[in-house]
Backbone as CSV, one residue per row, in Angstrom:
resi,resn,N_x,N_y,N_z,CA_x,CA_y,CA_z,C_x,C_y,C_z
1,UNK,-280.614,-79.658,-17.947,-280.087,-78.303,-18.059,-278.644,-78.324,-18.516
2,UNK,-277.725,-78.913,-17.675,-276.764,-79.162,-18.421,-276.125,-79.545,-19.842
3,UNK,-277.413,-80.301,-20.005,-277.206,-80.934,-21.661,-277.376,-79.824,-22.466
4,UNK,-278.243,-78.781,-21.964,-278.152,-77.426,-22.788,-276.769,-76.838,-22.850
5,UNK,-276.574,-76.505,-21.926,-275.410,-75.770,-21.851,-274.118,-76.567,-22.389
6,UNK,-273.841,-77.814,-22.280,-272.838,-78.251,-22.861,-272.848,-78.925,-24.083
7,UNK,-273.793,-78.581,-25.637,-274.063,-79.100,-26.722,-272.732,-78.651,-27.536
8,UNK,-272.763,-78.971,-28.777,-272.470,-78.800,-29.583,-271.452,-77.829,-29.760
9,UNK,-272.441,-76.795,-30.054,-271.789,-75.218,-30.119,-270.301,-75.204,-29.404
10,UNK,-271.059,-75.436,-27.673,-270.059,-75.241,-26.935,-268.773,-75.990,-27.076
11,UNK,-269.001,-76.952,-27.253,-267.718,-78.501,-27.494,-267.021,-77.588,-28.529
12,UNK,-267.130,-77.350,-29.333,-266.873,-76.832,-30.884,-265.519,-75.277,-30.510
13,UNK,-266.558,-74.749,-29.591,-265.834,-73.018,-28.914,-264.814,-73.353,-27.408
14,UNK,-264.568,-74.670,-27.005,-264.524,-74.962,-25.690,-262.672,-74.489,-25.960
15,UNK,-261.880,-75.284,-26.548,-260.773,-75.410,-26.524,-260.193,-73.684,-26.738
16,UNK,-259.187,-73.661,-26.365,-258.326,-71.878,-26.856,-256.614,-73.034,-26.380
17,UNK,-256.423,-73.364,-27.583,-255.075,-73.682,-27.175,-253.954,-73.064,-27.289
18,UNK,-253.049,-72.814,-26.459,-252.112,-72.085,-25.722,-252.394,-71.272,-24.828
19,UNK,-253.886,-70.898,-24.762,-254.229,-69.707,-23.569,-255.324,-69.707,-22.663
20,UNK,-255.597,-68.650,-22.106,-256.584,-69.247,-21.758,-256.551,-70.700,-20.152
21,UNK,-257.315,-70.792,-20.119,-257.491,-72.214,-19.237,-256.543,-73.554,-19.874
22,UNK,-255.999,-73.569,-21.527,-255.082,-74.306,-21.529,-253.908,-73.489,-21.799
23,UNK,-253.469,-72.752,-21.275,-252.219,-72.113,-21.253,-251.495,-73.098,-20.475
24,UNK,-249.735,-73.478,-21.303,-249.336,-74.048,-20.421,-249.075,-73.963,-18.399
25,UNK,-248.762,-72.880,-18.279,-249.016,-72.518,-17.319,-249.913,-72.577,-16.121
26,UNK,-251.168,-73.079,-16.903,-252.258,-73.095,-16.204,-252.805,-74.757,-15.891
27,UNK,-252.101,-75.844,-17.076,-252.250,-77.372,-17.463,-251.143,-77.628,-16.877
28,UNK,-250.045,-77.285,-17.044,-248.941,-78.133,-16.732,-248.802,-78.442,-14.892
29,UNK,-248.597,-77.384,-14.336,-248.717,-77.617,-12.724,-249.497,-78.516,-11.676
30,UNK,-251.095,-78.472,-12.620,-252.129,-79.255,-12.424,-251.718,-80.617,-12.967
31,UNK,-250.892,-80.933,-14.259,-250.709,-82.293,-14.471,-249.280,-82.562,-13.599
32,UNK,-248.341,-81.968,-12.797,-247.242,-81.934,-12.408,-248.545,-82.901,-11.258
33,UNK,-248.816,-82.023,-10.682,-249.548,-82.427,-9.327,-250.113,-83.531,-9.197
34,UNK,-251.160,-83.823,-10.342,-252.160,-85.071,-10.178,-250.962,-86.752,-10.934
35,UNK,-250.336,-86.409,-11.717,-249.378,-87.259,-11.950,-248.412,-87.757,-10.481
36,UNK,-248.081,-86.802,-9.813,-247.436,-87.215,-8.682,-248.294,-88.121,-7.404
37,UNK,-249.603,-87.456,-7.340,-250.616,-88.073,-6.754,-250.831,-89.685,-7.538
38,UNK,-250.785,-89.761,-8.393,-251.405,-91.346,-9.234,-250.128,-92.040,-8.999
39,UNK,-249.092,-91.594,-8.650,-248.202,-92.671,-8.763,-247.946,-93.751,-9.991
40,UNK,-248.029,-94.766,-9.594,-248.044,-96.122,-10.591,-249.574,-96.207,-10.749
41,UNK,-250.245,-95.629,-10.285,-251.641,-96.328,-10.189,-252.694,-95.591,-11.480
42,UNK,-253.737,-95.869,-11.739,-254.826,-95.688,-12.747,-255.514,-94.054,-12.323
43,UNK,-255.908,-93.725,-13.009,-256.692,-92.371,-12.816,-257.708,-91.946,-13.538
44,UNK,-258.851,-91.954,-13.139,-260.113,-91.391,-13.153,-260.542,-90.086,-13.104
45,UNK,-260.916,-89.266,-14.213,-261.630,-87.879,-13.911,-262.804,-87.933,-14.308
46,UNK,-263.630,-87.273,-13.665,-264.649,-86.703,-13.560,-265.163,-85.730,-14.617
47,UNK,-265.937,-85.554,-15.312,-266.109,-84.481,-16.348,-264.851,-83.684,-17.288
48,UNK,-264.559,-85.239,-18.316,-263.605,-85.566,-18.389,-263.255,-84.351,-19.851
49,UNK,-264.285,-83.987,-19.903,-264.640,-82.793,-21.286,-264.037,-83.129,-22.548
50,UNK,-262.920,-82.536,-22.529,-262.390,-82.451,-24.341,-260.741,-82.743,-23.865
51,UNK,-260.512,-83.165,-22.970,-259.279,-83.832,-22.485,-257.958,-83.098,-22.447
52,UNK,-258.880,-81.534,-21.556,-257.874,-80.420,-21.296,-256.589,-81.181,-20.469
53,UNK,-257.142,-81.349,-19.027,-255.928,-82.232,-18.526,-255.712,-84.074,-18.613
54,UNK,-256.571,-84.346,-19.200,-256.079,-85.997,-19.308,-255.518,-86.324,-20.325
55,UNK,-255.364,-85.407,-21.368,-254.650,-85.999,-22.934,-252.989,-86.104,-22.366
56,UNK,-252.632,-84.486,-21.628,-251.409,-84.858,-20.871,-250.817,-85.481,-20.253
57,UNK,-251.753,-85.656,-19.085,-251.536,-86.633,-18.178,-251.552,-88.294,-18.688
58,UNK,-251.988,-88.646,-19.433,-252.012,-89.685,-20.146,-250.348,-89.775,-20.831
59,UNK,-250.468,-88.467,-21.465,-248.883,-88.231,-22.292,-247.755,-89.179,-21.318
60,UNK,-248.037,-88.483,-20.034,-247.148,-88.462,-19.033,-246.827,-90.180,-18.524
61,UNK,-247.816,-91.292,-18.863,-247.365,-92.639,-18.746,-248.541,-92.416,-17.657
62,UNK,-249.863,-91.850,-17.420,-250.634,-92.506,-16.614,-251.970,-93.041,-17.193
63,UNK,-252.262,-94.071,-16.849,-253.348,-94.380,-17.092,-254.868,-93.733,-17.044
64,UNK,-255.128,-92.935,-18.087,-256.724,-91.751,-17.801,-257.896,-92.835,-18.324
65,UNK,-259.154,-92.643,-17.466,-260.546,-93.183,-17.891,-260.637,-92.192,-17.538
66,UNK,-262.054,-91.061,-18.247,-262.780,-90.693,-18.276,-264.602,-91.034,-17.894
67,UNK,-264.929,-89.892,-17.417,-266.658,-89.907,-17.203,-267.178,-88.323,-18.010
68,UNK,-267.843,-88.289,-18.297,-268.517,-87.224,-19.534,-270.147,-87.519,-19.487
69,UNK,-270.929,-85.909,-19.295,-272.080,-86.015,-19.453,-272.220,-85.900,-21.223
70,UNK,-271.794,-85.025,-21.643,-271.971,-84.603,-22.631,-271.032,-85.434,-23.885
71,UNK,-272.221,-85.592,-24.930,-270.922,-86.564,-26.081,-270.675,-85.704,-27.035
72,UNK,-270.991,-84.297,-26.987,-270.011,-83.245,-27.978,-269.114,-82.959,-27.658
73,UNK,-268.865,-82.970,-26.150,-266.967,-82.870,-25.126,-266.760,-84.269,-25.663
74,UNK,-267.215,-85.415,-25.626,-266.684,-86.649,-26.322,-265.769,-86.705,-27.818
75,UNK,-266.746,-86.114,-28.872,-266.352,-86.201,-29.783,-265.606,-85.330,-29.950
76,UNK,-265.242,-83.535,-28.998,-264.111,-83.416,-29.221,-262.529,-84.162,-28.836
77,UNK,-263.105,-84.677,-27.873,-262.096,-85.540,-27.464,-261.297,-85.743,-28.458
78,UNK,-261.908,-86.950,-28.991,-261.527,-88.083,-30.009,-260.843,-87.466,-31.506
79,UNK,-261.086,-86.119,-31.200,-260.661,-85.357,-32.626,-258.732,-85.098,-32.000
80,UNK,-258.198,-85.546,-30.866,-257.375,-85.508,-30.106,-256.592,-87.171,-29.678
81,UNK,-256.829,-87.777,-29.351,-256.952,-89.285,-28.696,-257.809,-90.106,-28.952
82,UNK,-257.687,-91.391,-29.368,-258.115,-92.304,-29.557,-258.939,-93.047,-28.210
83,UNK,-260.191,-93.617,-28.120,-260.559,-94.599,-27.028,-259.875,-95.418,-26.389
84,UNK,-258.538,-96.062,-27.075,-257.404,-96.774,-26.032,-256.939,-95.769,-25.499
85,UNK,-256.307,-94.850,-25.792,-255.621,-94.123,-24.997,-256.200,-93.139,-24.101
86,UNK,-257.699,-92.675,-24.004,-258.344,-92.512,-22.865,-259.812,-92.425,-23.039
87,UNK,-260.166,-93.843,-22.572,-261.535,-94.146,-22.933,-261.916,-93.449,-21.710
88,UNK,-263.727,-94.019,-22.375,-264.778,-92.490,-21.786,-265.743,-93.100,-21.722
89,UNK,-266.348,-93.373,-19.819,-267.666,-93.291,-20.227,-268.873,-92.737,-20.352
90,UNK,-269.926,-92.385,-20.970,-270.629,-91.231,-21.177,-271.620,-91.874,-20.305
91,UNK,-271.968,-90.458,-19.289,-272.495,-90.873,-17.765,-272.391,-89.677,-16.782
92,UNK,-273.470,-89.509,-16.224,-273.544,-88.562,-14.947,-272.084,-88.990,-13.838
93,UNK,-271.192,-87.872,-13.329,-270.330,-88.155,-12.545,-270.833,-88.106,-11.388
94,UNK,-272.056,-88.048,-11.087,-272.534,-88.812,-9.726,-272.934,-90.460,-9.748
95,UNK,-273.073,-90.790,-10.796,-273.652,-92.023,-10.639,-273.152,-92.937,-11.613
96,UNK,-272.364,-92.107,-12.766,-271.715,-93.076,-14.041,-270.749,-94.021,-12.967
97,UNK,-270.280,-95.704,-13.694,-269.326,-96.468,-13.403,-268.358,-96.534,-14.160
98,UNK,-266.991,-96.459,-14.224,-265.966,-96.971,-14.918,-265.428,-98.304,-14.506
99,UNK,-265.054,-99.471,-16.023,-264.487,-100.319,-14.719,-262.838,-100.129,-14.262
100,UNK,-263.206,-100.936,-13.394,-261.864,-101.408,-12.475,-261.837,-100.340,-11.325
101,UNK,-260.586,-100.270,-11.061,-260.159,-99.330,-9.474,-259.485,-98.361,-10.075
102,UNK,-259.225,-97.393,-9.471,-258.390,-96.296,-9.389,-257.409,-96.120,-8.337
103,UNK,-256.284,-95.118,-8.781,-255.754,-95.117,-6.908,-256.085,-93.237,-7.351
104,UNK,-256.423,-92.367,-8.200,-256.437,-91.681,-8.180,-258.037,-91.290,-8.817
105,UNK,-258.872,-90.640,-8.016,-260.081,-89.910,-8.732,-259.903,-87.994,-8.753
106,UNK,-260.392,-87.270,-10.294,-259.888,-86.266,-10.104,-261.115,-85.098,-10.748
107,UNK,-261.129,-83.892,-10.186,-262.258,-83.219,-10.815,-261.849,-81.619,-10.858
108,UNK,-262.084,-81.264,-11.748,-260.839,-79.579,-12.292,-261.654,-78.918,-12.562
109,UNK,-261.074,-77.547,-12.639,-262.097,-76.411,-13.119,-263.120,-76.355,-12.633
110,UNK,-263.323,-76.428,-11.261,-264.648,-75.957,-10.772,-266.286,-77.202,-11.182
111,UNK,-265.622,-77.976,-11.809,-266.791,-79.063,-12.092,-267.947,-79.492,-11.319
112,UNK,-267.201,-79.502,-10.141,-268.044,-80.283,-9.033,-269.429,-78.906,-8.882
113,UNK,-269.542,-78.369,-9.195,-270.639,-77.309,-8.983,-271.413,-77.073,-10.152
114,UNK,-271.046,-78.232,-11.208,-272.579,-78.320,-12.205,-273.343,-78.897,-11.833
115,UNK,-272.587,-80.176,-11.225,-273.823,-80.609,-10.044,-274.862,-79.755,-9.170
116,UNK,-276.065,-79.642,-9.436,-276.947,-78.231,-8.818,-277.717,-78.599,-7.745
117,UNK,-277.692,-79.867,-7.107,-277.936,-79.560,-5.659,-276.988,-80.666,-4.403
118,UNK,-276.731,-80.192,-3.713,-276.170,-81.004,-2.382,-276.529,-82.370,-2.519
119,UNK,-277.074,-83.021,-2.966,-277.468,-84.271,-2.824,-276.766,-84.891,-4.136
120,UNK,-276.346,-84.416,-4.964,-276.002,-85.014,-6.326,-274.712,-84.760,-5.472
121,UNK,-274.439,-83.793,-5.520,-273.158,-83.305,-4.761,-271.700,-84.223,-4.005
122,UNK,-273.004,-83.987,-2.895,-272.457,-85.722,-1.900,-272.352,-87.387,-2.665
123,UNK,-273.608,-87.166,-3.951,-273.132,-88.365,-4.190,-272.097,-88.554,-5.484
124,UNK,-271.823,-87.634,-5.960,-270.456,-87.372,-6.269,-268.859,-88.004,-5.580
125,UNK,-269.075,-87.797,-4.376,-268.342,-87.660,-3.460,-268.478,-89.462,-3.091
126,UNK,-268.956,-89.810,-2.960,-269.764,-91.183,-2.702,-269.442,-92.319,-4.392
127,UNK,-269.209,-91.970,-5.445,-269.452,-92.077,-6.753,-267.733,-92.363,-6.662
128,UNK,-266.782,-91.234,-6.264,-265.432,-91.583,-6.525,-264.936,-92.539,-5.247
129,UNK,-265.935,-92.165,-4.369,-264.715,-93.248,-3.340,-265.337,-94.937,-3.804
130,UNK,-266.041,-95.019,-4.893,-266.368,-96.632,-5.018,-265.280,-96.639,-6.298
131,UNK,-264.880,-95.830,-6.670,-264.262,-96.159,-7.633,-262.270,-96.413,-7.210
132,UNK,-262.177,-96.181,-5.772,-261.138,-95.900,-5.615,-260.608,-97.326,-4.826
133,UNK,-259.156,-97.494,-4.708,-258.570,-98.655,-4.127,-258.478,-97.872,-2.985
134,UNK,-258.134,-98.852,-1.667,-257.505,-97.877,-0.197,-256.724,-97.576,-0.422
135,UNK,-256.842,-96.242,0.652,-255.764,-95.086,0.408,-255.971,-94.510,-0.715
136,UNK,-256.508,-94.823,-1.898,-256.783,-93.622,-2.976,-257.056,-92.157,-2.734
137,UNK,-256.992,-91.693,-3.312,-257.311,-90.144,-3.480,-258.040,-89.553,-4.065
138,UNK,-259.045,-88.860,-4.015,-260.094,-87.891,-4.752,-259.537,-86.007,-4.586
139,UNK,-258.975,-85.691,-5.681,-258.724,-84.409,-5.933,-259.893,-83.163,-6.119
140,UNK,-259.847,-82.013,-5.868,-260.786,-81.730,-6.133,-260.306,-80.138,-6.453
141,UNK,-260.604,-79.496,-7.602,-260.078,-77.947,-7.810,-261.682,-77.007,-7.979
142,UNK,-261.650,-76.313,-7.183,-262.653,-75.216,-6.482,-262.646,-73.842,-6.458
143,UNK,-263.435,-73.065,-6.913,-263.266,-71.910,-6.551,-264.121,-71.549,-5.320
144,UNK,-263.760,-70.438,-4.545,-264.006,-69.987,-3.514,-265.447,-68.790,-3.667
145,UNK,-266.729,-69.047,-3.350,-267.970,-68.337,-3.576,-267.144,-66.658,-2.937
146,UNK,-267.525,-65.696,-4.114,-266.996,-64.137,-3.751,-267.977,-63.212,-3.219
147,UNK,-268.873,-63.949,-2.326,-270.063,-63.494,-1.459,-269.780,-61.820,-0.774
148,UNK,-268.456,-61.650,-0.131,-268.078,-60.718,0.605,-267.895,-59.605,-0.622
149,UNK,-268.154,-59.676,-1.662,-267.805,-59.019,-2.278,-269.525,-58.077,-3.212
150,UNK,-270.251,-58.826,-2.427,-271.798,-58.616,-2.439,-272.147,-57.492,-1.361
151,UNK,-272.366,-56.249,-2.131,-273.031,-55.468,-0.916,-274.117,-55.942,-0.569
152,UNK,-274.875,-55.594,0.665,-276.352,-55.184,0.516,-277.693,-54.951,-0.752
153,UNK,-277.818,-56.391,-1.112,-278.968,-55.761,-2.506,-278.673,-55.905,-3.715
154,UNK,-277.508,-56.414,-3.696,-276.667,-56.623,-5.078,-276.624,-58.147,-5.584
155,UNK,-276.936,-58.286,-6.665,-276.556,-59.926,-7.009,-275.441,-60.632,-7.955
156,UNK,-274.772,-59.870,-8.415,-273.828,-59.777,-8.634,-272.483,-58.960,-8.719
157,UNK,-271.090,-60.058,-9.527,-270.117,-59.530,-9.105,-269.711,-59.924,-10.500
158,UNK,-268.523,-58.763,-10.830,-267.272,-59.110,-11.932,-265.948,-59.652,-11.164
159,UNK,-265.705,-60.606,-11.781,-264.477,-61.234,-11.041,-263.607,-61.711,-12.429
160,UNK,-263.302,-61.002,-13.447,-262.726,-60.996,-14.341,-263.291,-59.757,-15.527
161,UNK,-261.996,-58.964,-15.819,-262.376,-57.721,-16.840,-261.264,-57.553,-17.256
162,UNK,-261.274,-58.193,-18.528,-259.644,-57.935,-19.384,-260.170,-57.581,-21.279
163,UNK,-259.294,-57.288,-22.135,-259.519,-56.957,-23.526,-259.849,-58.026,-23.970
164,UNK,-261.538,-57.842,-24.280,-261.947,-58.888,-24.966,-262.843,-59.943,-24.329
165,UNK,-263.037,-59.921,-23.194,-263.857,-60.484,-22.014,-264.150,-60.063,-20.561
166,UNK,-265.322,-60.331,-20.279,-265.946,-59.978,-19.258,-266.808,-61.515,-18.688
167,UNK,-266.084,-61.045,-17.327,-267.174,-62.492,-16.633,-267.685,-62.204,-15.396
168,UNK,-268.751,-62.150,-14.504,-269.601,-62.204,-14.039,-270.285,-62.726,-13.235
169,UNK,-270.561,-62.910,-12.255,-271.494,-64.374,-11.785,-273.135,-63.108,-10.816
170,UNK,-274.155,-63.785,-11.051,-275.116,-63.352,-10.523,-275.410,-64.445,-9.401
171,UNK,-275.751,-64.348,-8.257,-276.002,-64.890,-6.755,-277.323,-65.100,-6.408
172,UNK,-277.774,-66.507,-6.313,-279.067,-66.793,-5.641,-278.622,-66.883,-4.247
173,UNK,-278.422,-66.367,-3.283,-278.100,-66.740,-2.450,-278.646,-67.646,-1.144
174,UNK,-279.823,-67.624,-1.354,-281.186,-68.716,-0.394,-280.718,-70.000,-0.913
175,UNK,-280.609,-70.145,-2.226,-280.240,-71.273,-3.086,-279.024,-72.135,-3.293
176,UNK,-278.216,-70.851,-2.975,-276.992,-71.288,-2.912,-276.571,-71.369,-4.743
177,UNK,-277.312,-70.953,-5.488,-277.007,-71.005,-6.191,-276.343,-69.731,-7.520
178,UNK,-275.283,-70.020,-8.697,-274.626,-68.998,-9.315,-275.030,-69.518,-10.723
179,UNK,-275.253,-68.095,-11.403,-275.069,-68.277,-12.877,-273.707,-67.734,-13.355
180,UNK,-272.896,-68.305,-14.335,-271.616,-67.565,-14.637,-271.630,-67.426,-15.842
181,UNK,-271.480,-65.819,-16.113,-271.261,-65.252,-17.841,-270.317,-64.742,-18.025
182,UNK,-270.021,-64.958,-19.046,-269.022,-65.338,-20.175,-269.340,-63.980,-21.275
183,UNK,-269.034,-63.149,-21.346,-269.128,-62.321,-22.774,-267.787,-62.243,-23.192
184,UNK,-267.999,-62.546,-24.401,-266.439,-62.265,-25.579,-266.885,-61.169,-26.768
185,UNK,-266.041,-60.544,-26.679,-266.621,-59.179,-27.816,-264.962,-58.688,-28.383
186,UNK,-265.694,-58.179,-29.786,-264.227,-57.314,-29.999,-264.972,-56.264,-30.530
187,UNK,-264.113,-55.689,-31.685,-264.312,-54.230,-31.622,-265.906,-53.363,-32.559
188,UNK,-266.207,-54.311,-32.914,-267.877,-54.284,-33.409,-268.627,-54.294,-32.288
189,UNK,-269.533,-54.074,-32.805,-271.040,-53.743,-31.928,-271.424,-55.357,-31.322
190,UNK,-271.031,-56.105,-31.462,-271.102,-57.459,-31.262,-270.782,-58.248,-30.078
191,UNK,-271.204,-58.959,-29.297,-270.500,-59.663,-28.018,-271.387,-61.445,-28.511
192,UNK,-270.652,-62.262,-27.915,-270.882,-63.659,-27.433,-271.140,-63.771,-26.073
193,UNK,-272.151,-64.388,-25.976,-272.268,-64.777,-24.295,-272.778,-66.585,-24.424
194,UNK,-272.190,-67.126,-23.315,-271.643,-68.238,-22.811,-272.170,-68.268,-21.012
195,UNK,-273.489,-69.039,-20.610,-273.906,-68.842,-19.471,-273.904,-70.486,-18.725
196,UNK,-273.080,-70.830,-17.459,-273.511,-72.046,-17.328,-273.829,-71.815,-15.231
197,UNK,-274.997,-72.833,-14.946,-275.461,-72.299,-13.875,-274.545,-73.363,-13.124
198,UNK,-274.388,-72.942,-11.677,-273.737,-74.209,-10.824,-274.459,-74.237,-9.171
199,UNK,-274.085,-74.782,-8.356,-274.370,-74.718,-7.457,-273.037,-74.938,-6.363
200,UNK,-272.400,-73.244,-5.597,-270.987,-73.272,-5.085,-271.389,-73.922,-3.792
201,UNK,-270.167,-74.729,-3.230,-270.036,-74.988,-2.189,-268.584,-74.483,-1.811
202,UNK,-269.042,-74.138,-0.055,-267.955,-73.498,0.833,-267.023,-74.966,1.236
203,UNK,-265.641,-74.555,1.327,-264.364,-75.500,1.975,-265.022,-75.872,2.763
204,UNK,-265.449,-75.819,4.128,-266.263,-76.594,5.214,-267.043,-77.176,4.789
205,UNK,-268.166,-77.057,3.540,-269.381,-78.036,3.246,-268.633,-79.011,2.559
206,UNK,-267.593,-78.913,1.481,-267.077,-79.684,0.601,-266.499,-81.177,1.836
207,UNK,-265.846,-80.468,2.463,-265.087,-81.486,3.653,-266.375,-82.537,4.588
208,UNK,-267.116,-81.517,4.526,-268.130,-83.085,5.378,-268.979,-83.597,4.261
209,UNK,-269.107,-83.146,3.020,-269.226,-84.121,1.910,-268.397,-85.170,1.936
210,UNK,-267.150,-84.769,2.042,-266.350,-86.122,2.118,-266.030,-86.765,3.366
211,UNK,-266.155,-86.327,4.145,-266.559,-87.706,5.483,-268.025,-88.139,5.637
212,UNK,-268.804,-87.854,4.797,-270.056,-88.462,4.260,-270.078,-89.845,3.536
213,UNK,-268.604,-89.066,3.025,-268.398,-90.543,1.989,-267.079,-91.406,2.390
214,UNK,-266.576,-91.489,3.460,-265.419,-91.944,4.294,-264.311,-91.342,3.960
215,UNK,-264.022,-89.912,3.380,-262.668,-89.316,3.414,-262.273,-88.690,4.520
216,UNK,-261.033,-88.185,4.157,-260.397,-87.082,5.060,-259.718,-86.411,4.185
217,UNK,-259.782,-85.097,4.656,-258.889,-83.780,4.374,-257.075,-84.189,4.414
218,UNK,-256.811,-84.555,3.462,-255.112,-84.738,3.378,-254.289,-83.556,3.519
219,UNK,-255.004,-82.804,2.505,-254.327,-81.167,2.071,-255.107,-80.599,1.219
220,UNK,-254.840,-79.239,1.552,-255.747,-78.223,0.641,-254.737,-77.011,0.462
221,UNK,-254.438,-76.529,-0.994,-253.815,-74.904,-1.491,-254.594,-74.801,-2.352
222,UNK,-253.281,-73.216,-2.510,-254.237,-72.514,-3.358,-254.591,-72.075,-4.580
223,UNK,-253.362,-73.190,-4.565,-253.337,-73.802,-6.613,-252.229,-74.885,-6.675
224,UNK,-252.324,-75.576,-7.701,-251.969,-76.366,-8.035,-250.136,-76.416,-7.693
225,UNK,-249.825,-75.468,-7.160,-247.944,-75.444,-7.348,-247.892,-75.567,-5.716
226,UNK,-249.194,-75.393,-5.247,-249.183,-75.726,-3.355,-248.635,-74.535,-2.758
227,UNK,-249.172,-73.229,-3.167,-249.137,-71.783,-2.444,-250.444,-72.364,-1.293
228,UNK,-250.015,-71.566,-0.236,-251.115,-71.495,1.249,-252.059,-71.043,0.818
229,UNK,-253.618,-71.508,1.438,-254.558,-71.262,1.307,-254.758,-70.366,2.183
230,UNK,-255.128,-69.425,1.785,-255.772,-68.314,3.017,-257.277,-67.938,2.865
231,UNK,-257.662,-67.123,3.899,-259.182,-66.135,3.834,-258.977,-65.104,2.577
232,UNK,-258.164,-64.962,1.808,-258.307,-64.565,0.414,-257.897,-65.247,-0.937
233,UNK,-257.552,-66.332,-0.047,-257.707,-67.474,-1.991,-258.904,-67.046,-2.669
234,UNK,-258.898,-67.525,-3.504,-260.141,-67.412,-5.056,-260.571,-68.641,-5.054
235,UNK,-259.194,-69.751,-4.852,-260.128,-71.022,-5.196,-259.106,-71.513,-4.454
236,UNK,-259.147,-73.296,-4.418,-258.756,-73.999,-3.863,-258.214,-75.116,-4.445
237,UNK,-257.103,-76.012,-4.425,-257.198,-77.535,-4.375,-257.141,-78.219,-3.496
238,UNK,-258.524,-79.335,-2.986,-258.326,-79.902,-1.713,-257.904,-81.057,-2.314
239,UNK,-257.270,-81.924,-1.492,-256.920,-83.759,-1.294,-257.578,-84.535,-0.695
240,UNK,-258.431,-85.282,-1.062,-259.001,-86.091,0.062,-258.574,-87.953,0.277
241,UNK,-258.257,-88.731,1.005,-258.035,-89.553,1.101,-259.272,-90.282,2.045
242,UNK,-258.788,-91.482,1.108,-259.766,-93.256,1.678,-258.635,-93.619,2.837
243,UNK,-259.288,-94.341,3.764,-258.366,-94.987,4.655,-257.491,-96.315,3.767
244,UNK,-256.396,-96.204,4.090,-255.477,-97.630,3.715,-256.570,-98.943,4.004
């Protein structure tokens, strides 16, 4: 399913540079953050796409490997960076290997929820701590399921309505599972739609995923610049740490 949703087309429409999800604003804080986390050490992401945040972070003097289901996010890559400067291996991020260690594993934009059931999930979770040295770190950026925002009978919600886009998510909720749409339209009779399904997990499930897989909860905000997380964040960044 995924391989549908992330072909070609999409690789091709993925990037909006300067705005958008790569607005500086929106890249830079996130590479402020995970750069400070890697220290001297190597860094690993997870659905490593078209190298929104690792082309930077790389910029920045850290060492990026990549994991990628899809080799049309590959080959945009490469239309960007060369394979020395952040090789890739093409591979499920539950189960792909990169070699060597990491002291940093990292996963953005809501990724961890293409994974579509709890069990890929956890072994996700299980997938970065083999890849990690002690004491490493597994990052993780999340949005927060907008359930409360579900009356009675309703299956979906708009959680974005600006000129020129509309987004959406419809709620399986037995399932636990979300579809999220994407329409882009301008002033013709015309719209684009862009649908990819995930499966959300709540802050409490995410956390005993990772003492499933020997972490702990280091820290969690509510974006990348480390505002407090509250009962009305949208999303999250948690920290999880390996024992020394």
């Amino acid at each position: 399913m995924q391989d549908n949703v992330w072909d070609a087309d999409t690789a091709r429409r993925y990037d909006t540079p300067g705005i958008g999800m790569f607005a500086p604003e929106v890249v830079d804080p996130a590479v402020d953050r995970l750069a400070a986390l890697a220290g001297d050490g190597r860094a690993l992401e997870f659905a490593v796409g078209t190298g929104r945040v690792a082309v930077p972070l790389a910029a920045r003097g850290v060492p990026v490997t990549g994991i990628e289901l899809s080799r049309p996010m590959v080959d945009q890559l490469r239309t960007k960076v060369d394979e020395a400067t952040v090789p890739v291996v093409v591979g499920d991020m539950a189960t792909a290997t990169a070699p060597g260690t990491y002291s940093l594993v990292y996963l953005v934009y809501n990724t961890i929820s293409n994974l579509l059931t709890q069990a890929q999930q956890v072994a996700c979770f299980r997938n970065a701590a083999r890849h990690l040295t002690p004491g490493g770190r597994f990052v993780i950026e999340l949005w927060v399921p907008e359930l409360r925002k579900l009356p009675p009978g309703q299956q979906a919600t708009v959680w974005l309505s600006e000129s020129g886009y509309i987004g959406l998510d419809t709620y399986d909720v037995l399932h636990q599972h979300v579809v999220s749409h994407h329409f882009h339209f301008d002033d013709s009779n015309q719209a684009q739609l862009f649908r990819s399904p995930h499966r959300y997990i709540w802050p409490a499930e995410l956390d005993l995923m990772g003492q499933l897989a020997g972490f702990e909860l280091e820290s969690r905000h509510a974006d990348w610049a480390g505002a407090d997380f509250t009962a009305d964040s949208r999303s999250h960044v948690s920290v999880y740490r390996l024992p020394s």
